[in-house]
N, C-alpha and C positions, 0 to 999 in steps of 0.2 A: 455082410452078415445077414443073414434071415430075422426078418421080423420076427420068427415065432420063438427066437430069445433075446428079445429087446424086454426087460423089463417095465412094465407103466408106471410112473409114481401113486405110492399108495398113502401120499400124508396123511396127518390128521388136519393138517391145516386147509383140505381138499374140503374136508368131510364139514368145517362149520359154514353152514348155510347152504348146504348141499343142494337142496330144494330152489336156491334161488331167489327164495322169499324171506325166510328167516334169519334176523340177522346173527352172529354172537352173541353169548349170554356174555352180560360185563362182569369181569373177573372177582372173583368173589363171591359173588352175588347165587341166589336161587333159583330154579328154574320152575316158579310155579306155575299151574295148570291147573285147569276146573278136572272134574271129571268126564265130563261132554268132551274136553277137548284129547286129555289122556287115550280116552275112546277110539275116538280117530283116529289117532297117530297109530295105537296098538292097530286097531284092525288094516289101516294101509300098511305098517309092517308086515302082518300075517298075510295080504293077499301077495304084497310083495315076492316073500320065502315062499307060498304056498301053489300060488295060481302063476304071476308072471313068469317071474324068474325060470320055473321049469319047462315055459313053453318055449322061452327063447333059446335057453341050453336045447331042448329039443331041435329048434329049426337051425341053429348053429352046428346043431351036429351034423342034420342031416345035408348041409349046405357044403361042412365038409370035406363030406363024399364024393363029393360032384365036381370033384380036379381043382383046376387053380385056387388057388384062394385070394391069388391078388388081384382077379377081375370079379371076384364073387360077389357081388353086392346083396346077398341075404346073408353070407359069412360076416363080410365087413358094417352091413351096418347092425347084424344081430350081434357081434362081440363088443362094437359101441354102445349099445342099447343095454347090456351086460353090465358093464363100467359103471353107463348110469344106475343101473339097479341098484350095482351090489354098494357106490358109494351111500344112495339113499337108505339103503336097509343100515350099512355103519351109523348116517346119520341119527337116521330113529333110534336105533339102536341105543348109541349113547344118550340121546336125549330124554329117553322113555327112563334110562338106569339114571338119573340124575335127577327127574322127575320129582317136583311136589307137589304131589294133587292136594287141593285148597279147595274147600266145598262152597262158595259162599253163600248156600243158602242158609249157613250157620247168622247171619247177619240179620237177617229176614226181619226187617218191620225197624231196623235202627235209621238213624238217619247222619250219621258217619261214614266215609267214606273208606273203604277197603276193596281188594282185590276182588273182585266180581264185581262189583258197584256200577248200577247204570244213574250215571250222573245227567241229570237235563240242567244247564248254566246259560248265563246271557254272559255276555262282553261289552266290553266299554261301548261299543257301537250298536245294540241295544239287538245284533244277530242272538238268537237265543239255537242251541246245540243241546245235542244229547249225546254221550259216549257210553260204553260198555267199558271197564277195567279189565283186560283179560292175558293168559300167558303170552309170550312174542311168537309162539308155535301156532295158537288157534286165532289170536287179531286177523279181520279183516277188515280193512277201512271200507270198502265197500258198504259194506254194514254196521257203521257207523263202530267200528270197537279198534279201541287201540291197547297196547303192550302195556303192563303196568310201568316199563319203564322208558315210558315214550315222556316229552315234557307236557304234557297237559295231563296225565298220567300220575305224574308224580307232583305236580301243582296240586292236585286234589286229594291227592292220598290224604288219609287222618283229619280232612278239614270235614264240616260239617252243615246241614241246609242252613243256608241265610250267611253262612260265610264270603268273603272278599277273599282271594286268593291271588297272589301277582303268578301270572305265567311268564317266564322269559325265554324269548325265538329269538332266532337271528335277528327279527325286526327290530325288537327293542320287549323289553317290558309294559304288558298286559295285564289291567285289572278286569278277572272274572268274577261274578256272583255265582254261588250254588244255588239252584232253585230249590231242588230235591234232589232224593238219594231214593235207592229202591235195588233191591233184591231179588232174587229167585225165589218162590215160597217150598218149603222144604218139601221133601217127596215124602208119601207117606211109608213106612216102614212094610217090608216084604213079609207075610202069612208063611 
């Protein structure tokens, strides 16, 4: 039979963490997000549908033309390249419709810990850290920010500066201090 009726799978189960990076939202749960990060993901959608996607469909077409298709290697890797796209547009796709943008510069000046929260903490062994609270879509540990619902994430959620908080790893059970807590200062309102 010819490949060009072999159906590809199109799960949903393909589409959570599409990107590779992100893991699943735990069931039930929300999928909040700053606005910074909503941003992102919308505008990589739009260049996705907008700019990629129609160049590839372009070079696939005209790749086409050009006879075999099973030695074509701008056919075969631009309908690969395809695949990837249109999985990632699903992914954003769903994740942007399920989206709750969470401002935290509503916090601005408290010293409680929520979802935007850049917490700087020492630990029992006297390393002192800073982390950023942020959705599992825009975290990068790189930059020191993790998922609100990573476990030092959720160790600190609702606690407050000068708080003890036990984190529990694989290791065993952690006691951290809060040193401070600190926000985004709000934006000023658009004329």
């Amino acid at each position: 039979m010819s490949k060009a009726f072999t159906k590809e799978t199109d799960s949903d189960a393909d589409d959570d963490g599409a990107d590779g990076a992100s893991p699943p939202l735990p069931a039930g749960s929300k999928n909040y997000i700053t606005p910074e990060g909503y941003a992102r993901l919308r505008n990589e959608l739009l260049q996705l549908m907008d700019e990629e996607r129609p160049k590839i469909v372009e070079t696939v077409h005209w790749a086409a033309k050009n006879g075999d298709r099973s030695e074509n290697g701008d056919y075969l890797y631009g309908k690969k390249r395809l695949r990837e796209i249109d999985r990632r547009i699903r992914f954003l796709t769903k994740r942007l419709e399920i989206a709750e943008v969470t401002d935290p510069s509503v916090h601005h000046g408290r010293d409680q810990v929520f979802f935007g929260a850049t917490v700087r903490y020492v630990d029992e062994t006297g390393d002192e850290r800073s982390v950023t609270i942020l959705g599992i879509d825009e975290a990068e540990s790189a930059k020191s920010q993790v998922s609100w619902i990573s476990p030092i994430a959720r160790a600190l959620l609702k606690s407050r500066e000068g708080d003890v908080v036990k984190l529990v790893t694989p290791g065993g059970a952690h006691e951290v201090e809060i040193l401070s807590v600190s926000y985004p200062a709000p934006r000023p309102a658009a004329a």
